[in-house]
N, C-alpha and C positions, 0 to 999 in steps of 0.2 A: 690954743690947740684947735686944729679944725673941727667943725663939727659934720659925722657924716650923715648926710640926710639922705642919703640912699641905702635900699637895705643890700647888703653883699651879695643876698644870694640874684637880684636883680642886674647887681656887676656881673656877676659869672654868669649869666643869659646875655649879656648886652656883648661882654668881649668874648663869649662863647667857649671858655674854656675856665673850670675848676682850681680856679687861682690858689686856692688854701687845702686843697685837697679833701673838703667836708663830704661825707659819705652822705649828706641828705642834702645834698646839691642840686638841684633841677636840671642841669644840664647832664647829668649823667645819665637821666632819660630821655630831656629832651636836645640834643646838639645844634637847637637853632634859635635865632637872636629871640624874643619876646615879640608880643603885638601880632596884628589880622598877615604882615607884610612879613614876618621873621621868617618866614622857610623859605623867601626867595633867595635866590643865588644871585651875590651883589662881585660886582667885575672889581677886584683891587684894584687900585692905582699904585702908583709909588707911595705918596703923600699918604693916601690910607694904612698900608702896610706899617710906616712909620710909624704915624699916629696910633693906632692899635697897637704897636709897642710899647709907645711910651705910655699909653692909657692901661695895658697889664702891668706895667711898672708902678705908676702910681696906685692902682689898684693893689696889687700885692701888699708893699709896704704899708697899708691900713688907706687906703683910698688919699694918701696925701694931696693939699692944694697944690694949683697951677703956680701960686707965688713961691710957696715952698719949693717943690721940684724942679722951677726956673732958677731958684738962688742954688742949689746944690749942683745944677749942670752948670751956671758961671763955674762952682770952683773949682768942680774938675776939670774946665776947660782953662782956667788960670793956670793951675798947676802941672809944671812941668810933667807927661807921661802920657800913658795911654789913660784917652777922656773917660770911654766908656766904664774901664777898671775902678777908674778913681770915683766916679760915678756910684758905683755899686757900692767900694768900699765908702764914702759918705753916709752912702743911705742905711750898709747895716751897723754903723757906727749909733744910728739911733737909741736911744736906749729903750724907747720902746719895740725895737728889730730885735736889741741884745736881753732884752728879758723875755720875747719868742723863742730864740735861738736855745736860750738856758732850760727851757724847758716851765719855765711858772708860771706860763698862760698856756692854752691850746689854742687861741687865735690872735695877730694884731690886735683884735680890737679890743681882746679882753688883757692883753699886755698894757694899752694905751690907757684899759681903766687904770688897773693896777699904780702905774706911774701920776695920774690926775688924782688919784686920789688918794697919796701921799703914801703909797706901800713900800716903796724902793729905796735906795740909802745908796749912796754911791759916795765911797771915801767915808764913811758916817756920818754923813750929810744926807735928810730926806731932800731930794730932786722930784719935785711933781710938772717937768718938763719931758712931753714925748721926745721932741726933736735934741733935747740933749746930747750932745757929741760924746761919746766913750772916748776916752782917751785907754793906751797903752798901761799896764798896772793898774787900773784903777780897781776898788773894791766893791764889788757889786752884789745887794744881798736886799733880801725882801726882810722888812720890820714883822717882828710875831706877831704884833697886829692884823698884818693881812688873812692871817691863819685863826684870828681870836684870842692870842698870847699874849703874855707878859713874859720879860728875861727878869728870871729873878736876880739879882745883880750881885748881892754879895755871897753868892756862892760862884765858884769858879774851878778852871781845869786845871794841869799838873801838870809835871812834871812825874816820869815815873824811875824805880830801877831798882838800887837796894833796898831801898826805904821806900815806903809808901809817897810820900811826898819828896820829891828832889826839884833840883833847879831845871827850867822857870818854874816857881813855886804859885806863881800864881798867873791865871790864863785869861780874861775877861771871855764871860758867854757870846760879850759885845763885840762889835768893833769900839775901838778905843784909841782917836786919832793921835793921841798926846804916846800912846803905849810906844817907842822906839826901837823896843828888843828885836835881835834879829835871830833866828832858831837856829843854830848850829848842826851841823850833819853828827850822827849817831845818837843823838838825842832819841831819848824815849817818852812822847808826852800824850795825855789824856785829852778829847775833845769832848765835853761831856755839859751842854747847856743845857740847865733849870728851866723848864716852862711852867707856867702855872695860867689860871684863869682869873685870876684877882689880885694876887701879892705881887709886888717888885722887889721885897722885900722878907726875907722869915728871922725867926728868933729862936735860938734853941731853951730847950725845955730844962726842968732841975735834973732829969737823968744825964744831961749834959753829951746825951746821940740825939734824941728824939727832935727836928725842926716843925716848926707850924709857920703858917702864914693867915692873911686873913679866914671870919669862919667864914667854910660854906667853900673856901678856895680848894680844885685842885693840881695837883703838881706832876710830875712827870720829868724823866731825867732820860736822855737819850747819851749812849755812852761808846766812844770807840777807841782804840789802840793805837798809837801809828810811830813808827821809828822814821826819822827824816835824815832823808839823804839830800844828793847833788841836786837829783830829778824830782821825782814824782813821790812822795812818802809813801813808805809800803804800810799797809793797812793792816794789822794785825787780826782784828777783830772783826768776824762779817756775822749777820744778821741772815 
């Protein structure tokens, strides 16, 4: 992974424009490059114009290397199509792009932690590569770890309708790359994952309701509704 030895808010002085849109940005007071020279008024050339493009591009994407950004223009330019497009979709193919985009970080760069340091799971596999390529389908989910959790594991979602429990009778809190079920439209099922701060695991009690986990642990159950169709499952239950 690159390391970046320049601080950001010094990027967005240098290519003069609020690359991330951070509201304590220095350029949104001051609109002019850094240094005793920065308010003069410098003549573009062509070659400059360019260059400043392609310097907010790498700069956007988390300030990526010249080697990096050289290897992803070959392949847009391999590939049959328009470069530029193919270009872009490369770069937010990143999986440190697609954990910004999702929302679990508020900058690059703290996406870029996030993935280096083993938060991210993609397919239920931890990936601690920024430049990871997304592919189509893939499953992409931050470890409760990143948050200070544990899944407690052997408790799981449902299946709902007449009965309290109906098929799939049992849901993993997990991804579970071996699990092959595929959810049928009109199905009514529970999404409901166990977090706790200590246990992976609980035991029930001689009242035979009451669960524990480790002492000192606690727990937490977030719980929603959802009937699945063709498209998008309609959500029964809102918060």
């Amino acid at each position: 992974m690159t390391k970046r030895v320049e601080s950001k808010y010094k990027i967005n002085r240098r290519l003069g424009v609020n690359l991330w849109g951070r509201p304590k940005s220095p350029i949104n007071k001051r609109e002019y490059g850094p240094g005793q020279h920065g308010q003069r008024r410098k003549k573009a050339t062509d070659f400059g114009t360019q260059l400043m493009a392609k310097q907010k591009l790498r700069g956007y994407y988390g300030n990526i290397s010249e080697k990096q950004f050289r290897r992803y223009y070959q392949e847009a330019v391999r590939v049959r199509g328009d470069s530029s497009q193919l270009l872009i979709e490369l770069l937010e193919r990143r999986l440190d792009a697609v954990i910004y985009r999702m929302k679990f970080a508020i900058t690059p760069f703290a996406s870029r932690q996030l993935v280096s340091h083993g938060h991210v799971k993609v397919n239920g596999r931890r990936v601690n590569i920024a430049s990871y390529l997304v592919k189509d389908n893939d499953a992409i989910e931050l470890t409760a770890k990143a948050y200070g959790f544990k899944v407690i594991e052997n408790l799981a979602s449902h299946g709902v309708g007449r009965a309290l429990h109906e098929a799939p009778e049992t849901i993993p809190g997990y991804f579970d790359p071996a699990d092959k079920r595929v959810l049928e439209e009109g199905m009514v099922i529970t999404i409901e994952p166990f977090l706790s701060t200590r246990s992976r695991v609980v035991k029930e009690t001689s009242d035979g309701w009451t669960l524990v986990g480790a002492r000192g642990n606690l727990s937490a159950q977030y719980e929603h509704t959802m009937i699945i169709t063709k498209g998008d499952p309609i959500i029964v239950t809102r918060h």
